[in-house]
Each structure stands twice: as structure tokens, then as C-alpha cells.
N, C-alpha and C positions, 0 to 999 in steps of 0.2 A: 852366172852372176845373179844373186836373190834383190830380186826389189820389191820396198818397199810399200805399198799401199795403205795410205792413212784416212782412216774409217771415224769420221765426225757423228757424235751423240748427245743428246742430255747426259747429264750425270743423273737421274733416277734410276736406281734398278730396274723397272721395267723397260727403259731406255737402252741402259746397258744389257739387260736380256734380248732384245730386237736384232741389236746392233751386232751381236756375239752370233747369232742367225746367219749372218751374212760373213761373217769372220770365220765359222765353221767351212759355210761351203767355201771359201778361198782356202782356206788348209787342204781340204778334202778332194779340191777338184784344177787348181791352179799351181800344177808346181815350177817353182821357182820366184812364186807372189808370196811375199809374207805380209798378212791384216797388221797392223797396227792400231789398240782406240785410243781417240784423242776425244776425253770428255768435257765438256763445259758448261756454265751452268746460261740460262737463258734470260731474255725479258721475264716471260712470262712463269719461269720456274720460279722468279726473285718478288714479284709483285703478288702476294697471298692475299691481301687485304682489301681485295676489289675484286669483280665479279670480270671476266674477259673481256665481255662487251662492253664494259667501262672505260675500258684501258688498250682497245685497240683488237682485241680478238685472240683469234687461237693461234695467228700467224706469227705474233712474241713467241713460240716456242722453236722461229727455225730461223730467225733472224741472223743471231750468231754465229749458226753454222752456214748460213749462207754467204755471209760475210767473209767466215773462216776459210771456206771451200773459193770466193773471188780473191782470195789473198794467197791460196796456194801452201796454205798451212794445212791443209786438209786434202784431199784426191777423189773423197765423197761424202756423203752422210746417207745415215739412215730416219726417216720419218714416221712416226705415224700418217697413214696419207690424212686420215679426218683433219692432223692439224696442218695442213701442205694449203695456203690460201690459191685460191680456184686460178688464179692467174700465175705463170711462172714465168721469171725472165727467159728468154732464150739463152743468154749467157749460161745459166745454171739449167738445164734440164733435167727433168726427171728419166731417169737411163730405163726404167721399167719395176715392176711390181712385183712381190713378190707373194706367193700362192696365199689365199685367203684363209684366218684363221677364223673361228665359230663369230658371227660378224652381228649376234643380236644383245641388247641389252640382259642386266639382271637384276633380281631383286636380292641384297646381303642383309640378313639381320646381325644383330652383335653376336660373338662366340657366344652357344650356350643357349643360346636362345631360339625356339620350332615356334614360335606363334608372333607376327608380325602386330608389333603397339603402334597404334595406331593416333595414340592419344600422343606423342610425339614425333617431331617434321622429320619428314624423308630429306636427306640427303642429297642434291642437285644441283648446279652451276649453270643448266642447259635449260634456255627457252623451250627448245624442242624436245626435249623430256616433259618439264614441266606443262607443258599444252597439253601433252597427251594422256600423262598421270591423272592429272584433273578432271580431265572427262572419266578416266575409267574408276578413280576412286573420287568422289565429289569431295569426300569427308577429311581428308585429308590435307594436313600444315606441309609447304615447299619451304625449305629453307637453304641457299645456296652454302655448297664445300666446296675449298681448295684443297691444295695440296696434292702430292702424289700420291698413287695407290695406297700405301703402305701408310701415309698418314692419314688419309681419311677413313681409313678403318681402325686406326687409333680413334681417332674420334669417333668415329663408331661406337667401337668399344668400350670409353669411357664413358656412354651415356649420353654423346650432345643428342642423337640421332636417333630415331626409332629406325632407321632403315639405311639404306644407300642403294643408286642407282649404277650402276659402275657398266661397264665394257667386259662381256667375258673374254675377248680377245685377252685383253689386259690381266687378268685374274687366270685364266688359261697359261700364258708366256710365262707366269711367277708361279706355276705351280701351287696357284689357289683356289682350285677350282671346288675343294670343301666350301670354301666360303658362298658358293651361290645356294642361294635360299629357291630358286625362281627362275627360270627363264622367259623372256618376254617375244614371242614369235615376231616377226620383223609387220605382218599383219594387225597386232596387236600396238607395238610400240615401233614407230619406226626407226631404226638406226641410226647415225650418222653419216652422212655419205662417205665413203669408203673407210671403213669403220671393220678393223680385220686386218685392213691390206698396209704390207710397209713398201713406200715408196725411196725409191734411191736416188739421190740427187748426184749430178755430178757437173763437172765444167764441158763446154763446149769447145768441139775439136779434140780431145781426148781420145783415146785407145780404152774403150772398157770393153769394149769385147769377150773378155775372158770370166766377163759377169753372166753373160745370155744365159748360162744354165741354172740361175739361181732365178729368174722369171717366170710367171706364167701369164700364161696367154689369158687365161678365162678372166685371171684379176684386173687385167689388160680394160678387157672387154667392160668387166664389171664398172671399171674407174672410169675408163670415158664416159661412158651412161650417166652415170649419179653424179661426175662432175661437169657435165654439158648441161643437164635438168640445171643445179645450182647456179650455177654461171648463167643461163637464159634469165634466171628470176633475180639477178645479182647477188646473191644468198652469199653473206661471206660465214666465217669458219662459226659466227657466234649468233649467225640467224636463224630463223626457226623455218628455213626452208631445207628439207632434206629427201634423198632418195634412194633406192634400196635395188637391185638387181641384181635376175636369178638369170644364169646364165646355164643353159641345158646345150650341148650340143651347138647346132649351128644357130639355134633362137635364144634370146633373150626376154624377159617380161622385167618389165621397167615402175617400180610403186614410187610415186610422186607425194611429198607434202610441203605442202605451204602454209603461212597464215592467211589470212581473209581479213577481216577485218575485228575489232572490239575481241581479241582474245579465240574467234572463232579460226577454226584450220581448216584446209580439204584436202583428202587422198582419195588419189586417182591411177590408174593401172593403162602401162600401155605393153606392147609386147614390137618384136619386129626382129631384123637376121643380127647375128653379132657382127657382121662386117659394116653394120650401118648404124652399129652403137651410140655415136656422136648425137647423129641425126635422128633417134628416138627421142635422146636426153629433151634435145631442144625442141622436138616437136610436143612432148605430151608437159614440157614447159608453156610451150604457147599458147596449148589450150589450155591449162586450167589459169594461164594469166589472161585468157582473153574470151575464155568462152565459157566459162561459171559465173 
């Protein structure tokens, strides 16, 4: 007897590309499971006209499916983890991660275009973009984009934008990886905390067992770190605290950013075992909330 497993998403393409990730490996590896997607659209996909942190954060985008997923219309969902806010109920856990895609920022100019104008605003919604652009290019106009991928490179395109900051994960998963002008080293520009990684939500008490094979461990490691750092500094999905972890072997090195004060920021580096991931996050949080 075939059952059914119903797999919760945005309706964005890049959404539906994530989500099709995880609907692959149950065709490929679960027989007798057949994926189903159930797409929907969100808060935060509906509300273009206001910047996140106006209107509540990045958390608007998993609202619905979390809802979907307590009502049992749903069996899981798939997340970007960046928009997954730092606290989860226990009712809905996150069942585990899955392998991390290229996790640093980029720079897209318009099609057609090799030499970045400058005399028109870059493209950005993210405080923590924005802090760190400014220091490295002083000269430069920030002007906040909505929308999904595929529309703010229309506007791109059409001229609003001399540039765009985007997620290569994102750009990668649609097969747009022409479109990067740039890449920004995670030392350079810091990421998003888990920014790459999709996390899978599901109900408690549940049988998902038959997902283990679609997780990895290192993203495991990776997302406790950078969401233990945020959570110590209460950093939600639209603050400009974020962290970034390279995970080698049995060690981890852990890069911290916060803001300070009057627009200024600080990044800070810690390292330590991946089995004590948690407890790096929070530690090299303490220090730079308590000893800079």
C-alpha cells in the first residue's frame, strides 16, 4: 500500500525548486512513499510594500506552513533555514538539514552588462547586507527589493537597480548562476545564518524516519552554531546580527557579526569540536555582547 506524504512550500519557484530536492530523494530512496506538493502563498510573499522588519521579519514566510503542517493538511514543509525564526515550537520540529548549497552572498549586475554603475542603488532588503556594503564601498546608494528571485532581477533588469545582492544558494537551485557578477567570501561579507541550508519541518510524534537519508550532519553542526550565536544576541530573521561556520572534520571555526552601536558592527572568530557546536555559538556570542 503507497502513502502519501504531503510536502508544504511557498509558491515561488525557487521554493518549489528546494522543495522538488527533497520530493526527489523520497521517489529515489522511499519506496512505497509517494511526495506530494502542497504550495501556498505566505505573509510575507503577499506583503511587497514594506521592508520585513517593518512588518514582523522573515518568520511571515513559514507562518502558513506551519499552521498547514498543526492542521495536518500537510506531513512536512521545506524552509529556507535563514527564514526558520531562531525559536521553534516543539510541537513542529525541524526533523533535520539538509547538505549545504554555496552559502555566500553575490554581486548581479543587469543582463548585458561587465562593469558595475555605480551611480545607481544596489539592490538590498537586509540590514546586515547593508552594514557591511557600506563600509566596503562608502560611495554607494542602498535602496531596499522585494520580491522573489526572479522579480527582482526584473527590476534589475529594467533599470531600477544598478546592482543586486542576492543568495548564490538561490541563483544556484534556479540554475542562474550566469547571473553572478561576484562572489562575496563569507570573510568579506557575512552571510546569513544558515544561508545554503534547507531545513525540514515536521509534526511531533511522527514516523519520518525514512527522511534520515536526505540530512547531513555537517549542516547539522553548521545550524546549531550560527543559530545558538543569533539566539544568545536575540538576533531575529531581520537583525543585523549574523554568523557563518566552517565546519572541517571533527572542528568547527565559528565568525560572529553583530551591530555595536550608531550604524557601527563587530566580527569576531571562534573555533571549537563540532560536538560542542551549540556551546561555541553561545559562547563567542557572550563575548562579543560582553567583552568589546
Amino acid at each position: 500500500m503507497t502513502k502519501t506524504f504531503r510536502i508544504g512550500s511557498r509558491e515561488s519557484m525557487l521554493a518549489v525548486a528546494q522543495a522538488q530536492l527533497l520530493m526527489d530523494y523520497i521517489r529515489d530512496n522511499c519506496p512505497g512513499i509517494t511526495p506530494e506538493l502542497v504550495t501556498m502563498k505566505t505573509t510575507g510573499d503577499r506583503i511587497l510594500d514594506r521592508t520585513l522588519d517593518a512588518v514582523g521579519g522573515k518568520g511571515l514566510f513559514v507562518k502558513e506552513l506551519e499552521q498547514a503542517l498543526m492542521d495536518g493538511r500537510i506531513d512536512a514543509c521545506v524552509h529556507s533555514l535563514k527564514d526558520v525564526p531562531m525559536n521553534v515550537t516543539k510541537a513542529l520540529p525541524i526533523l533535520g538539514y539538509s547538505g549545504r548549497e554555496d552559502a555566500r552572498d553575490v554581486l548581479v549586475l543587469p543582463t548585458g552588462v561587465s562593469v558595475w554603475d555605480r551611480t545607481k542603488p544596489v539592490g538590498t532588503s537586509s540590514l546586515r547586507r547593508s552594514m557591511q556594503l557600506q563600509k566596503m564601498y562608502s560611495d554607494i546608494e542602498i535602496c531596499p527589493v522585494r520580491g522573489n528571485v526572479l522579480t527582482r532581477l526584473q527590476k534589475l533588469d529594467a533599470g531600477e537597480y544598478g546592482a543586486l545582492i542576492l543568495a548564490a544558494a538561490g541563483l544556484k537551485r534556479l540554475h542562474l548562476e550566469e547571473r553572478i557578477s561576484r562572489y562575496f567570501e563569507p570573510e568579506e561579507l557575512l552571510p546569513a545564518a544558515g544561508q545554503g541550508i534547507l531545513a525540514v519541518q515536521g509534526r511531533a510524534g511522527e514516523d519520518d524516519s525514512f527522511l534520515e537519508g536526505f540530512f547531513d550532519d555537517d549542516s547539522q553542526v553548521a545550524a546549531e552554531a550560527e543559530r545558538a550565536f543569533v539566539r544568545e544576541l536575540d538576533g531575529g530573521c531581520s537583525s543585523p546580527v549574523t554568523a557563518y561556520a566552517r565546519v572541517n572534520g571533527e572542528q568547527l571555526i565559528l565568525y560572529g557579526f553583530c551591530d555595536i552601536y550608531d550604524g557601527s558592527f563587530a566580527c569576531e572568530s571562534a573555533s571549537g569540536s563540532r560536538n560542542q557546536a551549540e556551546q561555541t555559538g553561545i559562547g563567542l556570542a557572550r563575548y562579543m555582547r560582553d567583552g568589546l
